[in-house]
C-alpha positions as CSV (number, residue, x, y, z in Angstrom):
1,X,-11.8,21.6,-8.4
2,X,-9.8,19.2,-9.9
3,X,-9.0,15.9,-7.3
4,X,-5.5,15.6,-6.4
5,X,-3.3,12.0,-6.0
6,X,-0.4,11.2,-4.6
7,X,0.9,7.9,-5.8
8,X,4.3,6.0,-4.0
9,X,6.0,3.3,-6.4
10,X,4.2,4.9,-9.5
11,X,6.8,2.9,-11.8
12,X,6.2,-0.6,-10.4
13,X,3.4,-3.0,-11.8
14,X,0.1,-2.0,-10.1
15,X,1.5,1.8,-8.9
16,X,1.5,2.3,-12.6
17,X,-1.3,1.2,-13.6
18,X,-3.2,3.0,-10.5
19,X,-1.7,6.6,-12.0
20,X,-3.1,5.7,-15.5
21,X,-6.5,4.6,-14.2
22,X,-6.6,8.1,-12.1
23,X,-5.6,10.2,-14.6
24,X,-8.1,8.8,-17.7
25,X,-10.6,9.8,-14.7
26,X,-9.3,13.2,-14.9
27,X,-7.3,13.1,-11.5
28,X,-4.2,15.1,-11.4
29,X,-1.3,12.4,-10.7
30,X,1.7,12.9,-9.1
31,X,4.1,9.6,-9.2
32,X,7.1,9.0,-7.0
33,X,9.1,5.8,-6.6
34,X,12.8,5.3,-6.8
35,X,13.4,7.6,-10.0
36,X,12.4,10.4,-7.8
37,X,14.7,9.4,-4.9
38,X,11.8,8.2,-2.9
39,X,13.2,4.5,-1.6
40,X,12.1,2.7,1.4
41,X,15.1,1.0,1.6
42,X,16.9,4.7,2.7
43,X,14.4,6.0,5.3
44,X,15.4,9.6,4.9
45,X,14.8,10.1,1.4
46,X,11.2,9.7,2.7
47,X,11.3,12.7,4.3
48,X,13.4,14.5,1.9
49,X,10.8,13.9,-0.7
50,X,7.6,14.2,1.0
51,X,8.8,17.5,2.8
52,X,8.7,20.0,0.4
53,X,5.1,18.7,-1.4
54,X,2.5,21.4,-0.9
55,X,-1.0,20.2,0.9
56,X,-4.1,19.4,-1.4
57,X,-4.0,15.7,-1.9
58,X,-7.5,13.8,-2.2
59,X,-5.7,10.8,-2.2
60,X,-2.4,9.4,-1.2
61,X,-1.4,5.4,-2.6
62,X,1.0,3.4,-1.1
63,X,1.9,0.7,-4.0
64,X,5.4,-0.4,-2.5
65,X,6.0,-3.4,-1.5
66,X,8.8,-6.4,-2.0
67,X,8.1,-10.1,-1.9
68,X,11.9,-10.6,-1.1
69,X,14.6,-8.4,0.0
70,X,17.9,-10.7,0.1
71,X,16.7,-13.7,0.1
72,X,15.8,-15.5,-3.6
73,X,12.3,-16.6,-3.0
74,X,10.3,-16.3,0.7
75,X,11.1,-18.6,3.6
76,X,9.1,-22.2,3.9
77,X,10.7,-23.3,7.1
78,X,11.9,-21.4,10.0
79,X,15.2,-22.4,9.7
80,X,15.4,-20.4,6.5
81,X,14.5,-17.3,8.7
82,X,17.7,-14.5,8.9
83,X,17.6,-10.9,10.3
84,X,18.4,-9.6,6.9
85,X,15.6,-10.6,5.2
86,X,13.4,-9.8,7.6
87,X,14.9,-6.7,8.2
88,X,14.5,-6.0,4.3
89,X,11.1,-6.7,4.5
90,X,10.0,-4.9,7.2
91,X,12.0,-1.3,5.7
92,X,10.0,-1.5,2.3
93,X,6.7,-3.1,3.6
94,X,6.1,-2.0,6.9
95,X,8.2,1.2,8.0
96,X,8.3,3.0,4.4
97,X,4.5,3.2,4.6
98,X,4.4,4.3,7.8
99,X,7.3,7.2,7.3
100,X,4.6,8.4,4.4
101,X,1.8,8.1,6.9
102,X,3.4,11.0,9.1
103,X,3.2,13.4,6.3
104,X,-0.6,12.2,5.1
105,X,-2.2,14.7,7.6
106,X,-0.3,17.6,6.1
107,X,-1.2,17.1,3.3
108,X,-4.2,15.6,3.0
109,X,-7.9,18.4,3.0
110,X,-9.5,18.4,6.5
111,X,-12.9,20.1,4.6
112,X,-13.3,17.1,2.1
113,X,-13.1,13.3,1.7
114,X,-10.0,11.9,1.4
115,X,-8.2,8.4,0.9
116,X,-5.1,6.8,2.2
117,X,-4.5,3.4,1.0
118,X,-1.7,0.7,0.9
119,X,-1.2,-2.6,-0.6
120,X,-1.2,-5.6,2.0
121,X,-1.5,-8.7,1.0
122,X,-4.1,-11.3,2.3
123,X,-0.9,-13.4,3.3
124,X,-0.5,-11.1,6.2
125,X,-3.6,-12.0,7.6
126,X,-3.6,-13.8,11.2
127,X,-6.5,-15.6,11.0
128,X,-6.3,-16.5,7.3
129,X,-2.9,-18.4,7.4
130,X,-3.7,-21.7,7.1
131,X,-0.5,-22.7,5.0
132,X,2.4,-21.1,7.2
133,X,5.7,-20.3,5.8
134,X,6.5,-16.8,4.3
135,X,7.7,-15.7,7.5
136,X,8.9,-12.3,6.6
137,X,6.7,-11.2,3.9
138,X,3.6,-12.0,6.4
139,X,4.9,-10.5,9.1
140,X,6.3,-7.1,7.4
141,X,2.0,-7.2,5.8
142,X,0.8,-7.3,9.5
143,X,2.8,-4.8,10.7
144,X,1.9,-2.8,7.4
145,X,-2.1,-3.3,8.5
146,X,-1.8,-2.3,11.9
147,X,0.3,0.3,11.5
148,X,-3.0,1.7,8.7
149,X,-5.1,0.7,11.4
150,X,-4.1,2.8,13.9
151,X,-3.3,5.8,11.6
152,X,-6.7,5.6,10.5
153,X,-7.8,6.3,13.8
154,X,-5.7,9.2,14.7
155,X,-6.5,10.3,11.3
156,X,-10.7,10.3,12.2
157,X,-9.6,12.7,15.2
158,X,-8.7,15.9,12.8
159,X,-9.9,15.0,8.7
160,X,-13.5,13.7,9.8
161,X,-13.9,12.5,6.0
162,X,-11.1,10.6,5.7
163,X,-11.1,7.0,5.3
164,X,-7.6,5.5,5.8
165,X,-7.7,1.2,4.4
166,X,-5.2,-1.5,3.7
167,X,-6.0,-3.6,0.3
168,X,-5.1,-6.8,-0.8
169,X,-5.3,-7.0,-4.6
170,X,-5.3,-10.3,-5.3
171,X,-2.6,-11.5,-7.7
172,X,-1.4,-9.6,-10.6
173,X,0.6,-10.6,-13.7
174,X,3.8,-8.6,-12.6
175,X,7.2,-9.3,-12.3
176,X,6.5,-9.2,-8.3
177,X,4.2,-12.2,-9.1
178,X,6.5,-13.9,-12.2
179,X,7.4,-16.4,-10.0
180,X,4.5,-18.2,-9.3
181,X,2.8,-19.3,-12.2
182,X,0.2,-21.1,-11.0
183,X,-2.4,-18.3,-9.7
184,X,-5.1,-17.0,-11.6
185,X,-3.6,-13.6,-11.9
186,X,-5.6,-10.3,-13.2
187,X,-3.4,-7.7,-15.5
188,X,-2.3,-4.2,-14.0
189,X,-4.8,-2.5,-15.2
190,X,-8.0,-4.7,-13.8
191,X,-6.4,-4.9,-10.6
192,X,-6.1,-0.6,-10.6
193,X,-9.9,-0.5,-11.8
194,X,-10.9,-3.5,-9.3
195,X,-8.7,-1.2,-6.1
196,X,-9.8,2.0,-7.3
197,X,-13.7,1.5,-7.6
198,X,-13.3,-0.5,-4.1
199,X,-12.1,2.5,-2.5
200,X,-14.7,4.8,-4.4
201,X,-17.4,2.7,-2.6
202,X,-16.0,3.3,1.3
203,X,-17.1,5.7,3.6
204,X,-15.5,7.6,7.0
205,X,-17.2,4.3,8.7
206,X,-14.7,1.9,6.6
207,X,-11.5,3.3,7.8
208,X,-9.2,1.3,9.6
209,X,-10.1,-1.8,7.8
210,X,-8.8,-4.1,5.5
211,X,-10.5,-4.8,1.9
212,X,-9.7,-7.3,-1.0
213,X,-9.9,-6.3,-4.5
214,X,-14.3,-7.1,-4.3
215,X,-14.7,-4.9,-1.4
216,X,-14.8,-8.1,0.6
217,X,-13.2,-7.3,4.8
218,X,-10.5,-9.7,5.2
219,X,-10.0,-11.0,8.4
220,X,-7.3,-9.3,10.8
């Protein structure tokens, strides 16, 4: 049987190059993003796209995300903070995600393993923020990692095999990232071998949790 994906924001940077990765594996990809009418920013296209897609998928991939909504670059004060932005943020980074979850039992097998993942970002670590500022992106990552968290563990009541997991993949070279050139930043495609072989290596045990691009559990 050939393994089924399910890929959200196929045509951005690192959704891309996750499809491309799958598919020289020999996984059947289907992409959706924006082209498709799949945009986080109107919550009921989630549903109108999602809907109709038949059960089956081995894996579903969350690779939405936005590093700014309104705003030009993130906050580094609070006064900088608005509802706006953080509203913004919290649509594409946060709820999106979590309107895809609702449809990942549906469609995902309940005989066989299968894998929900979404981007984080280590930045939305509690315990890691040592440098403060970003108020909105950090927050809207948080919310995105407990809101996997606790999917994951409904999830484990009915698909026994599935492992649900936020990932951080470090910093790519995409235009999400062009505006900070000083990072060591790894190309599309390493990051989508780097995610993908992460995700190979977790079992039922590992859901819930939140992995960088080494395997590595990054603090909550």
């Amino acid at each position: 049987m050939t393994e089924q994906a399910l890929v959200i924001g196929a045509t951005g940077g690192i959704g891309q190059a996750i499809c491309e990765t799958l598919a020289v594996r020999g996984v059947a990809v289907k992409g959706l993003s924006r082209r498709d009418g799949l945009d986080f920013a109107r919550p009921e296209t989630v549903e109108a796209v999602l809907g109709p897609l038949d059960p089956g998928f081995d894996m579903i991939f969350v690779a939405s995300g936005i590093l700014t909504g309104v705003s030009a670059r993130p906050e580094k004060a609070l006064r900088e903070v608005g509802a706006e932005e953080m509203a913004a943020q919290f649509a594409v980074n946060a709820i999106g995600p979590a309107l895809v979850l609702r449809h990942a039992a549906r469609l995902m097998p309940r005989d066989r393993r299968a894998v929900v993942a979404a981007l984080s970002a280590r930045v939305g670590s509690v315990g890691d923020n040592r440098a403060g500022g970003w108020y909105s992106y950090r927050a809207s990552k948080a919310a995105l990692n407990q809101i996997v968290h606790t999917a994951a563990i409904e999830l484990g009541r009915t698909h026994g095999q599935s492992i649900c997991v936020a990932l951080h993949p470090g910093t790519v070279a995409t235009a999400f990232t062009a505006g900070f050139p000083g990072h060591d930043k790894h190309r599309p495609a390493q990051a989508a071998a780097h995610l993908l072989d992460v995700l190979d290596g977790l079992g039922p045990d590992d859901s819930g949790g939140f992995f960088d691009w080494k395997g590595e559990r990054v603090v909550w």
